[in-house]
C-alpha positions as CSV (number, residue, x, y, z in Angstrom):
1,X,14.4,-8.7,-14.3
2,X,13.9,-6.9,-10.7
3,X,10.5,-6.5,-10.2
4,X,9.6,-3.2,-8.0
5,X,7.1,-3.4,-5.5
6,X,4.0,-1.2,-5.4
7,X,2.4,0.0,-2.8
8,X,-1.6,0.6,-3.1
9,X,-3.5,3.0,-1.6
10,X,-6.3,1.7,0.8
11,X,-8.3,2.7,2.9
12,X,-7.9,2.7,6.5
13,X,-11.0,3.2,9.1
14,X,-11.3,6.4,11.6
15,X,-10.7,3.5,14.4
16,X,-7.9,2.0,12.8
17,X,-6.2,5.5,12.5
18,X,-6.5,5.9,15.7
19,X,-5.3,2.4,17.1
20,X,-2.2,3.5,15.2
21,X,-2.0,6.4,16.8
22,X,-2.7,5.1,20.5
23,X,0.3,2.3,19.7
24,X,2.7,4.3,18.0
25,X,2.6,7.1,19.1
26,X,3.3,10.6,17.5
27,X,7.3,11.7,17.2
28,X,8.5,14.9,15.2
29,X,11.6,14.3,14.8
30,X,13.2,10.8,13.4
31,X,14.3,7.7,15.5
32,X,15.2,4.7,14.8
33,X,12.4,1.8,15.3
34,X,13.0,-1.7,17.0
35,X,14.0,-2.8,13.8
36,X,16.3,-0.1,13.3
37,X,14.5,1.8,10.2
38,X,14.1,5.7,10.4
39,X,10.7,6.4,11.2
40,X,8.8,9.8,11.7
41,X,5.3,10.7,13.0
42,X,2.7,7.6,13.9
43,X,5.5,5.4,12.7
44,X,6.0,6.3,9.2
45,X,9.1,5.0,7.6
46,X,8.2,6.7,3.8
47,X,6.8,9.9,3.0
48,X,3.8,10.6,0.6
49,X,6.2,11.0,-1.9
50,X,7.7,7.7,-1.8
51,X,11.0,9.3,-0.4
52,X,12.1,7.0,2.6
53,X,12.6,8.7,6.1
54,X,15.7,9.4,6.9
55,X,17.4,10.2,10.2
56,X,18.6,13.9,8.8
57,X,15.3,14.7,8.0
58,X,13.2,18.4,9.5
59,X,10.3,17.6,12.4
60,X,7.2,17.4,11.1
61,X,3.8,18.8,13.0
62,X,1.3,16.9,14.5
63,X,-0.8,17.8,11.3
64,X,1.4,17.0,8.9
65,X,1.7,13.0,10.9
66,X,-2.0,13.0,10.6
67,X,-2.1,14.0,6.8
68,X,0.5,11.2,6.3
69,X,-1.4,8.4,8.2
70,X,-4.6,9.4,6.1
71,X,-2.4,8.6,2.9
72,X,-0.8,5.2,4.7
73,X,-0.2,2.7,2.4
């Protein structure tokens, strides 16, 4: 039996969000990380939705990165 992993929600602090952001960086489209995973905004590689980013995907806005980070895993 395959056990699946789940993610939590937590909280993450107003500085923390924006340590992310200084580091990561905001992208609206897709790219490939260093470690070669599609990633998408401040360095998401899964949406809210659990869906995982993909290089095909539509830009996202500057807002929609920052909804995203608020619901970071």
């Amino acid at each position: 039996m395959v056990n699946k992993i789940q993610r939590r929600p937590h909280e993450t602090s107003d500085n923390g969000k924006e340590l992310i952001k200084k580091y990561e960086g905001f992208s609206s489209t897709t790219y490939l990380c260093p470690a070669k995973v599609p990633t998408i905004g401040y360095g998401a590689t899964y949406y809210p939705n659990d869906k995982a980013v993909t290089l095909k995907d539509t830009p996202i806005t500057e807002k929609q990165a920052d909804e995203m980070l608020s619901l970071c895993w």
